[in-house]
C-alpha positions as CSV (number, residue, x, y, z in Angstrom):
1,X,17.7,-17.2,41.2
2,X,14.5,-16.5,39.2
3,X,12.7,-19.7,37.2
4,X,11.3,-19.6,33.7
5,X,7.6,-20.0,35.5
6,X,8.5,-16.9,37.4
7,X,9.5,-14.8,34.7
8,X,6.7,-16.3,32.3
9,X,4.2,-15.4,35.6
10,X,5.3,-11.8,36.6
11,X,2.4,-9.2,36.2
12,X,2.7,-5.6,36.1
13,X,1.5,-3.9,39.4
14,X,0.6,0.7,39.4
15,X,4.7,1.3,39.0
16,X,7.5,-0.6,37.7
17,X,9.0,-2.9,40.1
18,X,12.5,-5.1,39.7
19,X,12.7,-9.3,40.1
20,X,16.3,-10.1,41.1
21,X,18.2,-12.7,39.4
22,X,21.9,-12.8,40.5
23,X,24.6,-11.0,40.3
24,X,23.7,-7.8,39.2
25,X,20.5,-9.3,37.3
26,X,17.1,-8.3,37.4
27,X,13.6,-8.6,35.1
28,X,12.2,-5.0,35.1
29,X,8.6,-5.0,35.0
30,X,6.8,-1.7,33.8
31,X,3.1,-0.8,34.7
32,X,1.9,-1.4,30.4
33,X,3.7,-5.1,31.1
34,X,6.8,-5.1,29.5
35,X,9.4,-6.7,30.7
36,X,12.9,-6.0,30.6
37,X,16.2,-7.2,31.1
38,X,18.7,-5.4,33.0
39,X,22.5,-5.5,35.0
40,X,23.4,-3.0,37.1
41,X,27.1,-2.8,38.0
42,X,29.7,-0.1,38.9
43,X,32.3,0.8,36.9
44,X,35.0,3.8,37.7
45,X,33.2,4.4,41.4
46,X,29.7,4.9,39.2
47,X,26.7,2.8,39.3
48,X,25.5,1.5,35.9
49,X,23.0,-0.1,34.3
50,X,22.9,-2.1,31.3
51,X,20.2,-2.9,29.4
52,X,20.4,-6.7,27.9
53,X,17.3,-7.3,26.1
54,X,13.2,-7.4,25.8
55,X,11.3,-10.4,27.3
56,X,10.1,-12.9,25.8
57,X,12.4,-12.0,23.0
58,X,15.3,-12.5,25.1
59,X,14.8,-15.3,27.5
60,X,16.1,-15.9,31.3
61,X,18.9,-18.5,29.5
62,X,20.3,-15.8,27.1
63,X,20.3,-13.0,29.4
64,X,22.5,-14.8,31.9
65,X,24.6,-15.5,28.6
66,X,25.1,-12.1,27.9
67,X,25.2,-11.3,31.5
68,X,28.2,-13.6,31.7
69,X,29.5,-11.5,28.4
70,X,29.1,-8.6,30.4
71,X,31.1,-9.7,33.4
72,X,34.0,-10.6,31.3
73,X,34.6,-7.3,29.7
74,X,34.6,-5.8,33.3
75,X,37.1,-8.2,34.4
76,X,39.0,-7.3,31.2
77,X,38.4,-3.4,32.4
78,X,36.3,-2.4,29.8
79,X,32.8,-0.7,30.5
80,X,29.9,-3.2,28.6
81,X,27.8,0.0,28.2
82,X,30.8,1.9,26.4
83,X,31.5,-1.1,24.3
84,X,27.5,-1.9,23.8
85,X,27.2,2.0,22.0
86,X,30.3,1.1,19.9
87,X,28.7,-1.7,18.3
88,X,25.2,-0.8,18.3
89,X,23.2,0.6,15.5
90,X,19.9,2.3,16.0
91,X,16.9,0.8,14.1
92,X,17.5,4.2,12.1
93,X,20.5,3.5,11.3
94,X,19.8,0.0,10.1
95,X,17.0,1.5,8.3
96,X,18.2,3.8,6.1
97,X,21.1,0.9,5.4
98,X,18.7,-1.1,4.0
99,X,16.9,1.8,1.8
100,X,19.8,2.3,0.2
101,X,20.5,-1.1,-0.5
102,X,16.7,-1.4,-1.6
103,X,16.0,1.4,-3.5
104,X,19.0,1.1,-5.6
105,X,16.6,-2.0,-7.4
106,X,13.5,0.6,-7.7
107,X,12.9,3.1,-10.7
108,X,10.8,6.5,-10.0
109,X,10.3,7.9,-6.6
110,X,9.2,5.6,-4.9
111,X,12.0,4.8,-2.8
112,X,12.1,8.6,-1.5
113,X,8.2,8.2,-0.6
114,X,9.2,5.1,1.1
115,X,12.0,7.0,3.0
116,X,9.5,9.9,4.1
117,X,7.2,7.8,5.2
118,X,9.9,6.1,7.3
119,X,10.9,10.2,8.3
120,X,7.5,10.7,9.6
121,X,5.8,7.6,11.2
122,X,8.6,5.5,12.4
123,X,11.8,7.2,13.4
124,X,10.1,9.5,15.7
125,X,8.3,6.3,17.7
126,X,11.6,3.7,17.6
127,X,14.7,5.1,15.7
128,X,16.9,5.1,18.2
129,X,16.4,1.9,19.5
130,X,18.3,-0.9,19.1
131,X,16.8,-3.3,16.5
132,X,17.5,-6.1,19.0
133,X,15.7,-4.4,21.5
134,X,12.6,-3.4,20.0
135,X,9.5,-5.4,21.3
136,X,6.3,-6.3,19.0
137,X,4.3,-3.7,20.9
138,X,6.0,-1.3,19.7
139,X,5.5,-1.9,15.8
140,X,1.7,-2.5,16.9
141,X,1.6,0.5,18.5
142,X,3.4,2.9,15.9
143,X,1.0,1.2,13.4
144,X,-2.2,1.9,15.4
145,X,-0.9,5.5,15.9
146,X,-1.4,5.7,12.2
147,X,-4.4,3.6,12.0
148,X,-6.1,6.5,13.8
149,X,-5.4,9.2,12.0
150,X,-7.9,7.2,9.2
151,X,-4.5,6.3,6.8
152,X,-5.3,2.5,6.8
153,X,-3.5,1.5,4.1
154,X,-0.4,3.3,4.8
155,X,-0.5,2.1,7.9
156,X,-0.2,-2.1,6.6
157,X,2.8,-0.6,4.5
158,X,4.3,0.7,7.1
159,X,3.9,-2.2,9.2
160,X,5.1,-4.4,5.7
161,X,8.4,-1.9,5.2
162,X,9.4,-2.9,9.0
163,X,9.1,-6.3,8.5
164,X,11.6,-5.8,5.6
165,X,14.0,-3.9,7.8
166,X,14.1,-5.9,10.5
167,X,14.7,-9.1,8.1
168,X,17.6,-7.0,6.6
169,X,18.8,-6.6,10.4
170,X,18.2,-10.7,11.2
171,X,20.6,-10.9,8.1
172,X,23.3,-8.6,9.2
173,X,23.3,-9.8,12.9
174,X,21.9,-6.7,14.3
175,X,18.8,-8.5,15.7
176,X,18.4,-12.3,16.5
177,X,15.0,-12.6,15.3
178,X,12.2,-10.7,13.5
179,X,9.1,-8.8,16.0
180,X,7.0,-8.5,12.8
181,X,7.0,-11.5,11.2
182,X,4.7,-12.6,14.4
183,X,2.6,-10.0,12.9
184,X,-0.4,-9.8,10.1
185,X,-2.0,-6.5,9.3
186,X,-5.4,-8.3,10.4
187,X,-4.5,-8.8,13.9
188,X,-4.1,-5.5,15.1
189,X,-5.5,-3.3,12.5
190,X,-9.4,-3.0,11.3
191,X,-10.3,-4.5,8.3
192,X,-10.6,-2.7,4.9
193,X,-14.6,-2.6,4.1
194,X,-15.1,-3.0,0.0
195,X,-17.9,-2.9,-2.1
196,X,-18.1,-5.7,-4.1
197,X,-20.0,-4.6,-7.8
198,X,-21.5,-6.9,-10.5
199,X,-19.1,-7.6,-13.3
200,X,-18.7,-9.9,-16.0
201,X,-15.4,-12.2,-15.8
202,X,-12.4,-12.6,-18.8
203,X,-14.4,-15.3,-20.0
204,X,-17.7,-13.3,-20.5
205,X,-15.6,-9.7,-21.9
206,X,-15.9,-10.8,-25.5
207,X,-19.3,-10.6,-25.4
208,X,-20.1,-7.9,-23.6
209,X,-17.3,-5.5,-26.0
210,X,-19.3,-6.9,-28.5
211,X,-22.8,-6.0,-26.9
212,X,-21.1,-2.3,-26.5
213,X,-20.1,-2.3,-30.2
214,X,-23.7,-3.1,-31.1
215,X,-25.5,-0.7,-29.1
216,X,-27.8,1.2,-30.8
217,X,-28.9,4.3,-28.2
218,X,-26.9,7.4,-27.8
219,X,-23.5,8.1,-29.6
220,X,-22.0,9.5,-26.4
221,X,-23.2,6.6,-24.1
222,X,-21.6,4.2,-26.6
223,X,-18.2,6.1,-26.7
224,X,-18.7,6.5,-23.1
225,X,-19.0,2.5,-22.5
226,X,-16.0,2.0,-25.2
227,X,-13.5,4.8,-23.4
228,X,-14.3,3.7,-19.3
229,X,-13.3,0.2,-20.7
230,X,-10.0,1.2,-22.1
231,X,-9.2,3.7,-18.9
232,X,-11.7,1.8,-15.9
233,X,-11.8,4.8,-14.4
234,X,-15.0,5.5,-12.1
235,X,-17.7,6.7,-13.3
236,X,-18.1,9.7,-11.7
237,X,-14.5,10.8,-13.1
238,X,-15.6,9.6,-17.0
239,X,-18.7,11.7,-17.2
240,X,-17.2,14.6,-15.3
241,X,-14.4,14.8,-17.5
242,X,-13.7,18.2,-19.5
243,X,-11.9,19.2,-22.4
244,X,-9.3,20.7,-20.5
245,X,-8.1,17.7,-18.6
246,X,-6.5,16.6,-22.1
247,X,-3.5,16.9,-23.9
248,X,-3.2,14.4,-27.1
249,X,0.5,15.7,-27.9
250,X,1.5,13.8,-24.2
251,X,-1.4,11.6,-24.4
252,X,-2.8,12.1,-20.6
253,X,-5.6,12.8,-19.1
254,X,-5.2,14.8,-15.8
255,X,-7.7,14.3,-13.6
256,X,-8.4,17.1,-10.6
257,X,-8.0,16.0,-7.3
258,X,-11.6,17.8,-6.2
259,X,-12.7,15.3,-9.4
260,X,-11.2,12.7,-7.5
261,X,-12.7,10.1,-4.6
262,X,-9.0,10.6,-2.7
263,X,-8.8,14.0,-3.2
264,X,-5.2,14.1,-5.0
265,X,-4.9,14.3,-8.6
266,X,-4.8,11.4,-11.0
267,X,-3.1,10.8,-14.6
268,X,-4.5,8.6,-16.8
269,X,-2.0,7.9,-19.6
270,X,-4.0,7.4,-23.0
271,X,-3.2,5.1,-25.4
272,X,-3.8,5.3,-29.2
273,X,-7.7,3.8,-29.4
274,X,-8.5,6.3,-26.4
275,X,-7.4,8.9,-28.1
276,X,-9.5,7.6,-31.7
277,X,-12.3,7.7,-29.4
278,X,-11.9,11.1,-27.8
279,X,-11.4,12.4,-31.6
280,X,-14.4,11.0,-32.4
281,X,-16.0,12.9,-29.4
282,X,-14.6,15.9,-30.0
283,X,-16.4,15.8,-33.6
284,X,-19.4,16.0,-32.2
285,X,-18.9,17.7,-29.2
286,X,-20.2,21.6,-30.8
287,X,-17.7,23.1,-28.7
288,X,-19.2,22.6,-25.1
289,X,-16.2,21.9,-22.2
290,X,-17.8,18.5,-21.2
291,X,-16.9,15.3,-23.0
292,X,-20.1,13.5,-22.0
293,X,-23.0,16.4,-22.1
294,X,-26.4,15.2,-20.6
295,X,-29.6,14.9,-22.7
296,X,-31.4,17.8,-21.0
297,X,-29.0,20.0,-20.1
298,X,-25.8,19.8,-22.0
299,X,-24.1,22.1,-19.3
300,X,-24.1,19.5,-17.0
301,X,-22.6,15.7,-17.0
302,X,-25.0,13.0,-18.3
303,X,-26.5,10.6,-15.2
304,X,-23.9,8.0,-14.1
305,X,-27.4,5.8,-14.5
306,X,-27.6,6.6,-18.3
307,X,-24.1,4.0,-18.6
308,X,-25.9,1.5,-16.2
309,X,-29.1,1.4,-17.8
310,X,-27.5,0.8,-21.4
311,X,-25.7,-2.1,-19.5
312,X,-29.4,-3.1,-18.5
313,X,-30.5,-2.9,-22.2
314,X,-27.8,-4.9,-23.6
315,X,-28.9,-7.6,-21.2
316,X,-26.4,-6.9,-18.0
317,X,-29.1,-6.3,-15.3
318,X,-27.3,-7.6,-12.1
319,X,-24.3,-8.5,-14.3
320,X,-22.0,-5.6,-14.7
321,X,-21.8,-1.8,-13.9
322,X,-19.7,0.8,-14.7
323,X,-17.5,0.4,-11.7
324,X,-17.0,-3.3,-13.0
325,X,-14.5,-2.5,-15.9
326,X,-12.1,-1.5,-12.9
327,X,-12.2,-5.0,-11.9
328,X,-12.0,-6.5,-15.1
329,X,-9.4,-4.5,-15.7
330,X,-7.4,-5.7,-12.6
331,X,-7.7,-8.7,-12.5
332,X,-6.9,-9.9,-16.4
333,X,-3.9,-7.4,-15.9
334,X,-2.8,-9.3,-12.8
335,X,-3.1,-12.5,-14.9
336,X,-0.5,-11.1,-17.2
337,X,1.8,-10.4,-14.5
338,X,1.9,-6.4,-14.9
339,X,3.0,-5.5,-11.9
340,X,0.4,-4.7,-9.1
341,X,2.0,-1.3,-8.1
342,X,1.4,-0.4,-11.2
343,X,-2.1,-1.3,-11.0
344,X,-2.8,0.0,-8.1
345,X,-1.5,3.0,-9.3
346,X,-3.7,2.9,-11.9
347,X,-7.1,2.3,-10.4
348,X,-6.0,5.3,-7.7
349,X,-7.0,3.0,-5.1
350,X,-4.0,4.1,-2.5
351,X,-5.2,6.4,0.9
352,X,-3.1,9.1,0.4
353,X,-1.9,11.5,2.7
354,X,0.0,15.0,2.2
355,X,3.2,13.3,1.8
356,X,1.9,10.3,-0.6
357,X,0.2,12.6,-2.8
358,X,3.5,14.8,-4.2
359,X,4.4,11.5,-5.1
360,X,2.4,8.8,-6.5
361,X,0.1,10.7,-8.3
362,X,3.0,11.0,-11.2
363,X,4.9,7.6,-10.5
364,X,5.6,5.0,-12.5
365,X,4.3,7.0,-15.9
366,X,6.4,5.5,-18.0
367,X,5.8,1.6,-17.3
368,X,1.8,2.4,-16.5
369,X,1.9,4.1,-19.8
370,X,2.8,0.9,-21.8
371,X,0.5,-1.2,-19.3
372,X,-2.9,0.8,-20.6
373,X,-1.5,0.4,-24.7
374,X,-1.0,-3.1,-23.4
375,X,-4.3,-3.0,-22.2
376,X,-6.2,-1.4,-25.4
377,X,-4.1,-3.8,-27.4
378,X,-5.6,-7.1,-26.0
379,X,-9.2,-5.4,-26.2
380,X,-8.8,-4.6,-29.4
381,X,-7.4,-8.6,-29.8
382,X,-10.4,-9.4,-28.0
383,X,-13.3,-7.6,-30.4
384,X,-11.1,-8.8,-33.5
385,X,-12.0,-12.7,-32.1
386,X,-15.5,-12.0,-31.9
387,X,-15.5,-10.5,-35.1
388,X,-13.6,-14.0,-36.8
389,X,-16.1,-16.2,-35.3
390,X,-19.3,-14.0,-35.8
391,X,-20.0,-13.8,-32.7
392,X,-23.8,-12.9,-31.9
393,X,-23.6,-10.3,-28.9
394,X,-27.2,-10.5,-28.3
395,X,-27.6,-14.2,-27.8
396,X,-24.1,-14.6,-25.8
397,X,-25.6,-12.3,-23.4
398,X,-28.6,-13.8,-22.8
């Protein structure tokens, strides 16, 4: 009979090889180092095997428990690897149990993205496994598969989504216990590397909307300043931006994807003081197709550096950039609890992939719509506080 200091010891060797328990039991250990549980018996003059579970998951205790369960159904005549398939649900199976139950709480598509992605990443690698079977290394390596294609962020949902199935299969007793939850994204995929930019915190925004108000160079860098704080888009897709991408009767701005740093297309719903401000541009646009013409040559986009040095000249040196009104944005939107799918959404920050990008570009309009009038509202609220207690823009910069 095989000890727990056995099992715990047994290393893998250049082909699988089998440690015998007793009757019928044995710990199969493959050459990658999994080890497996597994009865062999006959049953109608055939020889069998039945598979009873992954170590550790399943320990030497409970497989001779459900070796014993085993034995009693063929003493009672009845095949355990008939009656094993007859109770058995593949993680598929379980899966797409618990996206219906899940997505019936969701608005917009992204339940069906959720189910694609499920399609194409993880039913190919473990759907027809048994939830109760499936060992850790498998979720790390389905999740590294994905990691190497260069979707990292899709690849931490993915790992996140089965976490959440396999909790729904804990629940329903179709596993005993969870592989993922042993899990974080950190410990088997690279970190994300981010840019951190200079920007002014909620505290400091009055000011600085006030600063922008005051500004006394260029029309179109003002308007610029005013409309990338309403949208916090980057800055490369403000001063880029052309006519065409709008349409005031819907009130969005469509981005192009070649416009874009993902690639996929990107709609920036506009609420009623981004639209006062494009009006205003349009006034004084003489016809040309860019919104923001440069000094020089008004065929081609002003200088993303003509934004950051009005942000020097106002006193922000070191302080704020254009890319900081994205952050802003975030995080005093987070602090009102808007939802951070919506954000995200929002700041296009998700790695997209063929299938992602049918979908997210458009999701969530609605609700992200009322987020950025939310949004232009409390600026608005903002400026007007400044404006009650005569605030001095040049002096709270300094």
């Amino acid at each position: 009979m095989l000890t727990d200091t056995q099992v715990r010891g047994a290393k893998p060797c250049e082909r699988a090889r089998r440690i015998a328990d007793r009757d019928g039991l044995y710990l199969q250990v493959d050459p990658r180092g999994g080890r497996y549980w597994r009865f062999n018996y006959r049953f109608s003059g055939k020889q069998k095997t039945l598979a009873l579970g992954v170590y550790p998951d399943v320990s030497l205790a409970k497989a001779r428990v459900r070796l014993g369960e085993a034995r009693e159904l063929l003493a009672d005549g009845i095949d355990p690897s008939a009656r094993k398939k007859e109770v058995t649900k593949t993680f598929e199976a379980v899966a797409r149990e618990w996206h219906a139950r899940w997505s019936a709480l969701l608005l917009g598509r992204y339940a069906d993205y959720v189910l694609k992605r499920l399609e194409a990443d993880v039913f190919p690698s473990i759907g027809r496994m048994s939830p109760a079977e499936i060992p850790t290394a498998a979720f790390r390596d389905l999740v590294k598969k994905i990691e190497a294609r260069g979707a990292l962020e899709i690849a931490r949902r993915v790992l996140q989504k089965c976490g959440q199935i396999m909790r729904y299969a804990v629940a329903h007793d179709y596993a005993t216990r969870n592989p993922v939850v042993d899990v974080r994204p950190s410990d088997i995929l690279r970190p994300r590397k981010r840019r951190h930019y200079p920007r002014v915190d909620a505290k400091e925004l009055p000011a600085l909307l006030a600063a922008i108000d005051a500004y006394v160079g260029g029309e179109h860098t003002r308007l610029a300043l005013k409309l990338m704080a309403l949208t916090f888009v980057r800055t490369s897709e403000l001063i880029g931006a052309r006519w065409a991408e709008f349409n005031m009767v819907t009130s969005r701005w469509d981005i192009p994807a070649e416009r874009m740093k993902m690639k996929t297309p990107h709609i920036v719903p506009l609420s009623t003081q981004a639209k006062s401000i494009l009006g205003h541009l349009k006034s004084i646009s003489y016809g040309r197709d860019l919104v923001f013409p440069g000094d020089v040559n008004p065929e081609k986009p002003m200088s993303g550096n003509t934004l950051l040095f009005a942000l020097y000249r106002m006193g922000y040196r070191g302080r704020m950039t254009g890319h900081g009104f994205r952050g802003v944005a975030s995080t005093i939107l987070h602090e009102r609890a808007w939802p951070h799918a919506h954000i995200e959404l929002q700041l296009a920050h998700q790695e997209r992939d063929a299938i992602s990008a049918a979908y997210n570009h458009a999701l969530y309009l609605e609700p992200r719509a009322k987020m950025m009038q939310a949004w232009a509202d409390h600026l608005d609220d903002v400026c007007r506080d400044v404006q009650e207690n005569a605030w001095n823009p040049q002096q709270a910069a300094a």
